[in-house]
C-alpha positions in Angstrom: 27.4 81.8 -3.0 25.6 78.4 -3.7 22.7 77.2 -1.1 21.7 73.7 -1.5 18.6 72.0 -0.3 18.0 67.7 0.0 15.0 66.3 -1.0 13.9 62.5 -0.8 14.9 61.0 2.2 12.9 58.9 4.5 12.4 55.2 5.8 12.3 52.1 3.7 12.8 48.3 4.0 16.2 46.3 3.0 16.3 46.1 -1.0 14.3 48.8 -1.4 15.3 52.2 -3.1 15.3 56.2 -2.7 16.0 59.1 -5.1 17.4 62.2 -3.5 17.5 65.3 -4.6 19.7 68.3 -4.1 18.7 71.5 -5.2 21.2 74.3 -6.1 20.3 78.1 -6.4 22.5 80.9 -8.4 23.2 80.7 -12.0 27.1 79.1 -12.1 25.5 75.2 -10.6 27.0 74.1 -13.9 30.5 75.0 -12.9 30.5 72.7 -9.8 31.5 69.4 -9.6 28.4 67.8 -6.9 28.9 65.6 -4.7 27.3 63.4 -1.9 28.0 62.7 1.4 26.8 60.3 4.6 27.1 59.9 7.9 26.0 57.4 10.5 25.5 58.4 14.1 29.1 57.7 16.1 31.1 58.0 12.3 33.0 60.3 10.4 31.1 61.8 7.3 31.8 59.7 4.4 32.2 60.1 0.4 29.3 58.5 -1.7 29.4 60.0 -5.3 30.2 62.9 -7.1 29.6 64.0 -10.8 31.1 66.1 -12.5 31.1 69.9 -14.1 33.7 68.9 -16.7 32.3 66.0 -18.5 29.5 64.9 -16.0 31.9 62.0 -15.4 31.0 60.1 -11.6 33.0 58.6 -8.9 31.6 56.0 -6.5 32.3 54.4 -3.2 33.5 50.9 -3.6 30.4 50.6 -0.9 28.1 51.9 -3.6 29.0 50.9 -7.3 26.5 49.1 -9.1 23.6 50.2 -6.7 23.8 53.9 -6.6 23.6 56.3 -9.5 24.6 60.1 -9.5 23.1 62.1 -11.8 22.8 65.9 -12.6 20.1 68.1 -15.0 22.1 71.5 -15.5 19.2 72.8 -16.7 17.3 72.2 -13.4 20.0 73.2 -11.0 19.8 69.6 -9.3 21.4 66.6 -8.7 20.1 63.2 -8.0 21.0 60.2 -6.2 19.2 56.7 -6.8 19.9 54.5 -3.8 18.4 51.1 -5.2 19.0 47.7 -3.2 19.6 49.9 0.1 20.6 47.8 2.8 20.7 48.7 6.5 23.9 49.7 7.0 23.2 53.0 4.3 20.8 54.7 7.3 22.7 57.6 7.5 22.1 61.6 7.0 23.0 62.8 3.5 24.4 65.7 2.3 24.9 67.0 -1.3 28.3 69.7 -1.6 29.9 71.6 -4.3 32.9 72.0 -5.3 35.3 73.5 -8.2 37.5 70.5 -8.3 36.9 67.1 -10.0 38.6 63.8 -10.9 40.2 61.5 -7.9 39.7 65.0 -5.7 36.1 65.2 -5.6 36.3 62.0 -3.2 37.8 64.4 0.0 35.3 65.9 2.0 37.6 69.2 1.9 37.1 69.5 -1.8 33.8 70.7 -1.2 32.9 74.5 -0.3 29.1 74.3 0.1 26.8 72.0 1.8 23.4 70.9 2.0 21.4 70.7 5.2 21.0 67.1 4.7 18.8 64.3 4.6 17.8 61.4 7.1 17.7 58.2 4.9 17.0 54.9 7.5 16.8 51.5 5.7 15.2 48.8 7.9 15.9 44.9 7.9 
């Protein structure tokens, strides 16, 4: 059993940025592949970015690449997201999941057997 907790979120203006956080408890966080999640009221939940247990490799949205970075501290049981140049159309809830698969997989929303609570991020023009 894995319980994760979001951190960060909050209100900020067009071109700003945000880290999250996502905070992991039992001792096998290192054998999950991490991933986060969106959603906007009225949408589906959406893929954002995953690293990693093998490798710490990362997958982006095409939405996201070059502005978002995913990052994970084994040590710490957490992973990150920097959100920088945030535009208004990222306002959405986010939520951090785990799951045992990686590559081209960690993209689908069924990969993932935890979840996170989430977190309100709202970007304003």
């Amino acid at each position: 059993q894995v319980q994760l907790v979001e951190s960060g979120g909050g209100m900020v203006q067009a071109g700003g940025s945000l880290r999250l956080s996502c905070a992991a408890s039992g001792r096998t966080f290192a054998r999950y592949t991490m991933g986060w999640f969106r959603q906007a009221p009225g949408k589906e939940r959406e893929f954002v970015s995953a690293v990693m247990w093998t490798g710490g490799s990362t997958e982006y949205a095409d939405s996201v690449k070059g502005r978002f970075t995913v990052s994970r501290d084994n040590a710490k049981s957490t992973v990150y997201l920097q959100m920088n140049s945030l535009k208004p159309e990222n306002s959405a809830v986010y939520y951090c999941a785990a799951s045992v698969l990686d590559g081209l997989r960690s993209k689908a929303r069924d990969a993932y057997i935890y979840w996170g609570q989430g977190t309100q991020v709202t970007v304003s023009s």
